[in-house]
PLY file of the C-alpha trace (Angstrom):
ply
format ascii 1.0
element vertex 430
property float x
property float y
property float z
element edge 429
property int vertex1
property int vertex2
end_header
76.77 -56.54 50.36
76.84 -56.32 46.75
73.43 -57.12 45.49
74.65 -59.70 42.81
76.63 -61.45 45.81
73.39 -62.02 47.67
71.71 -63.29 44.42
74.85 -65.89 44.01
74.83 -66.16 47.42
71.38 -67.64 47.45
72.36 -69.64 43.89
74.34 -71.25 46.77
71.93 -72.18 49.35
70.45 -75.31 48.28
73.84 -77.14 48.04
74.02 -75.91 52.00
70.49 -77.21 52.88
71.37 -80.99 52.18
74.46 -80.82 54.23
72.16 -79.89 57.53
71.78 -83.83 58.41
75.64 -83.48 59.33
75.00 -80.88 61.73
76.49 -81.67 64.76
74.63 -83.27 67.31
74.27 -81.35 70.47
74.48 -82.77 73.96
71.59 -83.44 75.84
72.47 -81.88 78.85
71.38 -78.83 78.02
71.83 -77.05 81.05
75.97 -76.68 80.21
75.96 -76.22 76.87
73.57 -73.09 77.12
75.62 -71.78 79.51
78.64 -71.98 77.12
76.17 -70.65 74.37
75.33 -67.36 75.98
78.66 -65.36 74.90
78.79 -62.16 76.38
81.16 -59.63 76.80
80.51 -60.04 80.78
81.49 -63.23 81.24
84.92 -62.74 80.11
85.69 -61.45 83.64
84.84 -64.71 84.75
86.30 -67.15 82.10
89.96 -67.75 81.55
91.74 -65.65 78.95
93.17 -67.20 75.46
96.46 -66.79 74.47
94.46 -66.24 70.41
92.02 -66.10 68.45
91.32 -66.60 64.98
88.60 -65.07 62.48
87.92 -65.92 59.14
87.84 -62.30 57.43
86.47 -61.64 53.89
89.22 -61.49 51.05
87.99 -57.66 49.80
91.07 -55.36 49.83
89.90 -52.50 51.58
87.98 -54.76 54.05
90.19 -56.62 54.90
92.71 -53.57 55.96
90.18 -52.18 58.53
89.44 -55.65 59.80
93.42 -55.65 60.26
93.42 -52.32 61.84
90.79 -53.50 64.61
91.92 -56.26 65.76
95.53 -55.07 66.13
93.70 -52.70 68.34
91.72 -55.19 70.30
94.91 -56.87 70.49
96.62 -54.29 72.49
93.83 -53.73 74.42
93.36 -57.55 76.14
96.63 -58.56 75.49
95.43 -61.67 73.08
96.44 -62.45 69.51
94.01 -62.06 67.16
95.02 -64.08 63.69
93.34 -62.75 60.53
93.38 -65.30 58.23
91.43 -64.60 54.50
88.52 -66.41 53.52
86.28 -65.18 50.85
82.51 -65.41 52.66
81.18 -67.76 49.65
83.87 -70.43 51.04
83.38 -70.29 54.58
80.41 -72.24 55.15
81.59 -75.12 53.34
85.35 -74.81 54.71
84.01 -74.34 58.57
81.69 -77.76 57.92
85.13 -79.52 57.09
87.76 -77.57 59.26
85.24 -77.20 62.70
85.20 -80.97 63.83
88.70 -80.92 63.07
89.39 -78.11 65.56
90.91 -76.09 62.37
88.17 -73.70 62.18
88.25 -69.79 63.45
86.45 -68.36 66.58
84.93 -65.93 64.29
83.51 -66.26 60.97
81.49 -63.65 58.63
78.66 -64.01 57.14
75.33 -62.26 55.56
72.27 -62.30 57.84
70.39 -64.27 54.72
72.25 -66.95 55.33
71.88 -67.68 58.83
68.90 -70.02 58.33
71.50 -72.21 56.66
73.91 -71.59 58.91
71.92 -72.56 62.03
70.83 -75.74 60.49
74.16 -77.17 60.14
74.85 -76.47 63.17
77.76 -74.41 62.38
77.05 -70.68 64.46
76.34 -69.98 68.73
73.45 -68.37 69.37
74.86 -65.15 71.23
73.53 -62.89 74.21
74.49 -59.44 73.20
74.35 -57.09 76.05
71.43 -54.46 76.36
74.06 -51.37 75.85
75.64 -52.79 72.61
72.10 -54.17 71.58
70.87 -50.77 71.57
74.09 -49.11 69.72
72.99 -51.09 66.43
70.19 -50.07 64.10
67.62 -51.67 64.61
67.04 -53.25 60.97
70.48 -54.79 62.00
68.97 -56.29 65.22
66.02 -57.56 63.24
68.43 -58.91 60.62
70.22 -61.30 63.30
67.40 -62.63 64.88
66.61 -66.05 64.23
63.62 -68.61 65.83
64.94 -72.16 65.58
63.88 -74.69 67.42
61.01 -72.59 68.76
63.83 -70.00 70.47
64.58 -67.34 69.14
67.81 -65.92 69.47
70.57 -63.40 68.19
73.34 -65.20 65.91
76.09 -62.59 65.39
77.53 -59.08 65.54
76.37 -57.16 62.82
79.22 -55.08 61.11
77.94 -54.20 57.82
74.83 -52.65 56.66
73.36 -51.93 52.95
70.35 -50.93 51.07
69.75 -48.97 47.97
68.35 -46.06 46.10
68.26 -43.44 43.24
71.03 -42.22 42.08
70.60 -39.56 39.53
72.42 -37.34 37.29
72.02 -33.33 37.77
72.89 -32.15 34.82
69.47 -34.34 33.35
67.79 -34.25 36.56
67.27 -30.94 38.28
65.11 -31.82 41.39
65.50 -34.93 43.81
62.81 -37.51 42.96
61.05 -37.56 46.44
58.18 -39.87 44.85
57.46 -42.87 42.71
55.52 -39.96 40.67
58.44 -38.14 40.34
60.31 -40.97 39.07
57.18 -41.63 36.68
57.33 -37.65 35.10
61.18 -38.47 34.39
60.64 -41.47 32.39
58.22 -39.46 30.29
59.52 -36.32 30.18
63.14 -37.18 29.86
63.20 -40.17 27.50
63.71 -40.46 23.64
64.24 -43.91 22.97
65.64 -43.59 19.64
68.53 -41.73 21.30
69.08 -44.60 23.97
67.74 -41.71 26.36
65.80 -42.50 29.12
64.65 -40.62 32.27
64.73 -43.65 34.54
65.69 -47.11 33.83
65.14 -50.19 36.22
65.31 -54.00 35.77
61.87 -55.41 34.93
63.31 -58.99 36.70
64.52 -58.25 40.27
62.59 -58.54 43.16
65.49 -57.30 45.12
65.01 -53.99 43.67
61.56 -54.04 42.98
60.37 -55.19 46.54
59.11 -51.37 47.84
56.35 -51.58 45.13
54.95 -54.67 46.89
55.46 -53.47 50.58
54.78 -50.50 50.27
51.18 -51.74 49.55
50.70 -54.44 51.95
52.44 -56.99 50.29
55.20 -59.03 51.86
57.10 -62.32 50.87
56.55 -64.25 54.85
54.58 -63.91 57.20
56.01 -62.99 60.90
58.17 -61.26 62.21
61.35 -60.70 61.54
63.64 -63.91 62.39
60.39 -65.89 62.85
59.37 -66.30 59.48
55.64 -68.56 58.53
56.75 -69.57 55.25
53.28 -71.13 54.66
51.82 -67.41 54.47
53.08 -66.08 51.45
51.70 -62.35 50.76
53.28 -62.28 47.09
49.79 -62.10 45.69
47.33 -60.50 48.06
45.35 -57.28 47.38
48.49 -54.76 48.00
51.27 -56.71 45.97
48.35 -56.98 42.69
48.14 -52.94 43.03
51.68 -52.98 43.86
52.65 -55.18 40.39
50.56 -52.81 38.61
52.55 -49.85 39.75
55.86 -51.48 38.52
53.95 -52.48 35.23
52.89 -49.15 34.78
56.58 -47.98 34.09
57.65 -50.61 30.94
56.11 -50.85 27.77
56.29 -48.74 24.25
57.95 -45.18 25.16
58.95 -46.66 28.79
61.25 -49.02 30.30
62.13 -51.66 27.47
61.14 -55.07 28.94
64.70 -56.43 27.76
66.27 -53.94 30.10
69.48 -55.53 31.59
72.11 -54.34 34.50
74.85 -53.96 31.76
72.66 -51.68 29.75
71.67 -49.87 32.45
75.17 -49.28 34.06
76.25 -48.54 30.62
74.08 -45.91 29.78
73.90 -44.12 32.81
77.51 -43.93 33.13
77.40 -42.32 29.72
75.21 -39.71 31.16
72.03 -40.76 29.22
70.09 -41.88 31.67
68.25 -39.04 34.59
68.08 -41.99 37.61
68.51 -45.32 38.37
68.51 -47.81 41.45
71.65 -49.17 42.53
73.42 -50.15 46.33
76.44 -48.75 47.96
78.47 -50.87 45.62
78.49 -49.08 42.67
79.30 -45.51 44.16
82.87 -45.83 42.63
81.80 -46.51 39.49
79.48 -44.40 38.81
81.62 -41.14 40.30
84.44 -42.08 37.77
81.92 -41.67 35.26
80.07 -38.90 36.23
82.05 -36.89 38.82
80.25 -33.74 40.39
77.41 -34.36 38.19
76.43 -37.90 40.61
73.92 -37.27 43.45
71.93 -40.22 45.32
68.38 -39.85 47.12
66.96 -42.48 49.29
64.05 -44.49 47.41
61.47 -42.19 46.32
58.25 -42.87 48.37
55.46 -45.15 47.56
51.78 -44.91 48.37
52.52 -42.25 50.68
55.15 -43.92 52.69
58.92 -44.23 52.87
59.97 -47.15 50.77
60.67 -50.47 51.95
63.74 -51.68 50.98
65.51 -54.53 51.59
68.55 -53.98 54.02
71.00 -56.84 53.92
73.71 -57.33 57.15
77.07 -59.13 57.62
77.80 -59.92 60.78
80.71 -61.82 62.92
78.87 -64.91 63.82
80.73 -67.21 66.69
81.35 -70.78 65.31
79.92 -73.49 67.17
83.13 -75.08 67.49
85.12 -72.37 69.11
86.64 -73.29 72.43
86.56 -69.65 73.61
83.66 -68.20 72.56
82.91 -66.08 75.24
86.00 -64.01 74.35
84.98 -64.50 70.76
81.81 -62.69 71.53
84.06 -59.95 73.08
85.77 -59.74 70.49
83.16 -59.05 68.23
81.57 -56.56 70.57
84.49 -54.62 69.93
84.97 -54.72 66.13
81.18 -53.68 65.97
81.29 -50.74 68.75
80.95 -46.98 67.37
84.55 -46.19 67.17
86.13 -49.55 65.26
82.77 -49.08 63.29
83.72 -45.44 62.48
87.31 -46.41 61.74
85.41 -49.32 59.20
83.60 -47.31 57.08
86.05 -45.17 56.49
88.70 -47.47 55.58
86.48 -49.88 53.75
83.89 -47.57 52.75
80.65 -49.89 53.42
78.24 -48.47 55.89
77.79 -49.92 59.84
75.26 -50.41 61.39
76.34 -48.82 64.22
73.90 -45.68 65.30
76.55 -43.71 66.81
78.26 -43.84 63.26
75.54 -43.64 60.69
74.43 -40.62 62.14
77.87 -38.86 62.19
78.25 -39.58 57.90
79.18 -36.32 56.56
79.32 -37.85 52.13
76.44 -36.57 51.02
75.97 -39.87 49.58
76.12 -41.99 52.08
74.35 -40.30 54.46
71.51 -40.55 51.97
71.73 -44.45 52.36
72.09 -44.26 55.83
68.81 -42.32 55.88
67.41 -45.51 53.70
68.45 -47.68 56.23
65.66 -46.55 58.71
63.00 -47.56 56.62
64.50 -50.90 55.43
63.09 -54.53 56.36
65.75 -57.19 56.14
65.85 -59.66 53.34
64.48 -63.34 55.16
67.06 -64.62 56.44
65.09 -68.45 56.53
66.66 -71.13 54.25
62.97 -71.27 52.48
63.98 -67.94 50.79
65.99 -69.36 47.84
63.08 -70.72 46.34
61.15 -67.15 46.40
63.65 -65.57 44.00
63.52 -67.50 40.45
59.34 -67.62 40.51
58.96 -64.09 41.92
61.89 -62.57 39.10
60.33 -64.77 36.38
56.82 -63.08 37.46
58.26 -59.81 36.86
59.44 -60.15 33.90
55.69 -61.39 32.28
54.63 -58.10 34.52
56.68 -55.76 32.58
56.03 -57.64 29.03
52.15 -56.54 29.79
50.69 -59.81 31.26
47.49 -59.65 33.56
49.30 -58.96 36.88
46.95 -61.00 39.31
47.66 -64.33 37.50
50.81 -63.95 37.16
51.54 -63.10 40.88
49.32 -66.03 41.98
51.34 -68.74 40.14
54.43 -67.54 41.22
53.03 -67.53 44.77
52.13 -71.91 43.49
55.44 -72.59 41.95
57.17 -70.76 45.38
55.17 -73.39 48.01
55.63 -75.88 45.54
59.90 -75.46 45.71
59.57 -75.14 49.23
57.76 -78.27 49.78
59.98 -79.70 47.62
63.07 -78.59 49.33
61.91 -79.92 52.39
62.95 -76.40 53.77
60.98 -74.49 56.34
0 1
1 2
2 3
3 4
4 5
5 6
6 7
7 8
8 9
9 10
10 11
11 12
12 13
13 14
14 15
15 16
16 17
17 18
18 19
19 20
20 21
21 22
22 23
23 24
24 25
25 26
26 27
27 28
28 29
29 30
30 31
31 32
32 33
33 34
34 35
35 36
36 37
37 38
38 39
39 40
40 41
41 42
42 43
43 44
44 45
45 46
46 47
47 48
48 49
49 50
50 51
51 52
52 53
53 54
54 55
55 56
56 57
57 58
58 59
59 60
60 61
61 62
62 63
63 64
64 65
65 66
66 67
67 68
68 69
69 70
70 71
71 72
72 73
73 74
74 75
75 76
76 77
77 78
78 79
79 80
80 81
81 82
82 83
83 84
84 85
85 86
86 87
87 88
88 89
89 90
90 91
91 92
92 93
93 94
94 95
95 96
96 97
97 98
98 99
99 100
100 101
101 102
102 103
103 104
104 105
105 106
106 107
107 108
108 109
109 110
110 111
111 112
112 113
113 114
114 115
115 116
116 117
117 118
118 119
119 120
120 121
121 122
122 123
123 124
124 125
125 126
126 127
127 128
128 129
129 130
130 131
131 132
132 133
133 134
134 135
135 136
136 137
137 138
138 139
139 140
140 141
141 142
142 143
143 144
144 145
145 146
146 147
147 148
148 149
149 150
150 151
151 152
152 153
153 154
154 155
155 156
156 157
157 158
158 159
159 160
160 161
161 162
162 163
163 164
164 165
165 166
166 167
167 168
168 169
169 170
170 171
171 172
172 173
173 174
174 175
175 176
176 177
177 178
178 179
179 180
180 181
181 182
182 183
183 184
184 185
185 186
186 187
187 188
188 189
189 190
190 191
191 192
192 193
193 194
194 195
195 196
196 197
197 198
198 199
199 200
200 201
201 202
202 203
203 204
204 205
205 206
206 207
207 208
208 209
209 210
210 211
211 212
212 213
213 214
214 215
215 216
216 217
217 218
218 219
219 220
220 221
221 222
222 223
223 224
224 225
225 226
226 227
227 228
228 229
229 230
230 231
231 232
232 233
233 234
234 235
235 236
236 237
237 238
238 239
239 240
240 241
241 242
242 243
243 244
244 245
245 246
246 247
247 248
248 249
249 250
250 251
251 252
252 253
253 254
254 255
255 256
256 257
257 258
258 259
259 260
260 261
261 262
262 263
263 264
264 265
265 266
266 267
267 268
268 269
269 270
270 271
271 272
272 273
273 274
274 275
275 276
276 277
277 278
278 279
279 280
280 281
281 282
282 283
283 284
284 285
285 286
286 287
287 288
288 289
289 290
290 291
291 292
292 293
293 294
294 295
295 296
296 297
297 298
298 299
299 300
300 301
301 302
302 303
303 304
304 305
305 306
306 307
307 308
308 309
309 310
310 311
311 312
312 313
313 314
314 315
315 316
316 317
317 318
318 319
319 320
320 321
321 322
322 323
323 324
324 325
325 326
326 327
327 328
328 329
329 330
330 331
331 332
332 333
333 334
334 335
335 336
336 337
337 338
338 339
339 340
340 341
341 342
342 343
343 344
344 345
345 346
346 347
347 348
348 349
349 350
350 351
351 352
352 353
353 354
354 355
355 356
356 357
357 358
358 359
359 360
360 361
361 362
362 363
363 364
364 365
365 366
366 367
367 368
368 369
369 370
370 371
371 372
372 373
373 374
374 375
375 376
376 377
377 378
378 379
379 380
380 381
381 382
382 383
383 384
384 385
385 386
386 387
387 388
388 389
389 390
390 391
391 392
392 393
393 394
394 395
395 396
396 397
397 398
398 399
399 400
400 401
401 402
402 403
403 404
404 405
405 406
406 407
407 408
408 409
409 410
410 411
411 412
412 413
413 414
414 415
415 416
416 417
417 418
418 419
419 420
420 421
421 422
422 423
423 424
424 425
425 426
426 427
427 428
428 429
């Protein structure tokens, strides 16, 4: 997903947190309802077919043609009409809330994993059992990405379809040699740059902790504690021993000569498309772009390595989550299953051009370019997907920014760490 999406996306969030008292209320005999919960694609043998079923697909061009393509295929598979109707994914929280109790809503609905926190607390998704052989066709940042604890269970909630992380891409005709390491990316920002000639080796935000996460991780630092899904959001390792050596790092690369603190996407985009800039860090997203611009001369590498280690980057994952108010969500679940196996995965990336998640089809990438990402995508953690996670990004990108500007890095990190519990308590969040 398009990095700036997730950052609106999360913009979003806190409107979405106030409307969990509405959640539905769930009966208390529990025994029936889980057994409706558990959608698999077994019990569809057992339970009654549909004449239909409707999903709620994002309103992206390309997207929306491969979503066409598959379900025209599961339709003449099983026999059961599958209506695509187009809903842009920043609407279809809000719309399901409204159209769900009304028995309006879609079977299927799609959504980024870092919203599922949200989406659990209204109520609005089924947890899903997702059987052991299509579990184990997924990557498993993807698995990771759709598991949730709520409620003290944890459980999956959704099919992932979509998979994304980022890297370098550089230009070869300033850049002769992949950058392999975060000292490689260091010699090109003082070997290549002449900042009177808006020439720079590498350029990188100095306020985006969605790019600049790796330096942290990489050295022990983390934003929860937890695993993945089953977040403590009272341990917050934004300031501990590895994420102060891990600020300093990042710090290291602004200042006179360097990075210019005032450094801004636009700029950055701008001048790397005008081939003076060596590398910068960017998602899937902005492949198109950028090969307009450059052409032949365009080559990606997966994050250079930090501290000895791959990189940590954040992975993000959409996923077909079945809605709560579905009256067929077994075959829902099936459904999904089958838009997320290898072969409607295959037939998705290369109609949409976003990567899958799906093993089978990550490893068969033949771009150069995107099998570079998909490389990226085994050392990836997924962005927390708990609704406490809105209040980490304003503090934590505000304490970048005084990073790069040359402030004393341990101070900085542990007041952002403050203000972060202090919008979480505030939120009432978890």
């Amino acid at each position: 997903m398009k990095k700036s999406t997730y950052l609106l996306i999360a913009a979003l969030m806190f409107i979405f947190v106030v409307l969990a008292a509405c959640a539905p209320e769930r009966s208390e005999d529990t025994e029936e309802s889980d057994d409706e919960s558990s959608a698999t694609t077994e019990t569809t043998e057992t339970t009654e077919k549909p004449e239909s079923l409707t999903i709620w697909a994002n309103d992206e061009e390309k997207q929306l043609e491969a979503v066409e393509d598959i379900a025209a295929n599961y339709e003449e598979e099983t026999g059961i009409t599958v209506n695509v109707e187009v809903k842009s994914m920043l609407d279809q929280m809000e719309e399901l809330a409204l159209a769900g109790p009304e028995g309006n809503g879609p079977d299927l609905f799609f959504q980024p994993h870092d919203r599922i926190g949200n989406i659990v607390a209204q109520g609005l998704a089924e947890p899903v059992e997702i059987p052991e052989d299509v579990m184990n066709s997924y990557s498993d940042a993807a698995v990771d990405a759709i598991t949730y604890k709520y409620d003290n269970e944890t459980n999956q909630y959704g099919f992932p379809a979509v998979i994304e992380t980022y890297g370098i891409f550089y230009n070869t005709d300033i850049v002769e040699e992949e950058p392999k390491t975060v000292d490689d990316l260091m010699a090109l920002l003082e070997n290549k740059t002449n900042p009177g000639n808006d020439e720079y080796g590498f350029l990188m935000k100095p306020n985006d902790l969605y790019f600049a996460i790796p330096f942290f991780n990489n050295y022990g630092g983390y934003i929860f504690g937890g695993d993945a899904g089953e977040y403590d959001t009272e341990d917050i390792g934004l300031n501990n021993e590895g994420s102060v050596e891990g600020g300093k790092l990042f710090q290291s690369f602004f200042g006179k000569g360097k990075i210019p603190p005032s450094t801004t996407t636009d700029v950055i985009d701008g001048l790397f498309n005008d081939g003076k800039v060596g590398a910068v860090i960017n998602g899937p997203w902005s492949i198109v772009g950028y090969k307009e611009a450059l052409g032949d001369k365009l080559a990606f590498a997966p994050f250079p390595s930090i501290n000895g280690e791959p990189a940590q980057t954040f992975v993000g994952v959409k996923s077909w989550m079945v809605s709560y108010y579905s009256e067929n969500k077994e075959w829902a679940a099936d459904l999904a299953a089958f838009m997320t196996n290898p072969e409607s995965s295959q037939h998705y990336y290369e109609v949409a051009g976003e990567l899958v998640p799906s093993k089978e089809a990550l490893e068969s990438i033949e771009d150069p370019i995107y099998a570079a990402f998909a490389e990226q995508i085994k050392h990836g953690v997924p962005m927390p997907s708990t609704s406490a996670m809105q209040q980490v990004w304003e503090p934590f990108n505000n304490a970048l920014q005084f990073i790069a500007e040359g402030e004393d890095v341990k101070p900085v990190l542990d007041e952002s760490v403050e203000q972060i519990k202090t919008n979480i308590e505030a939120s009432g969040v978890e």
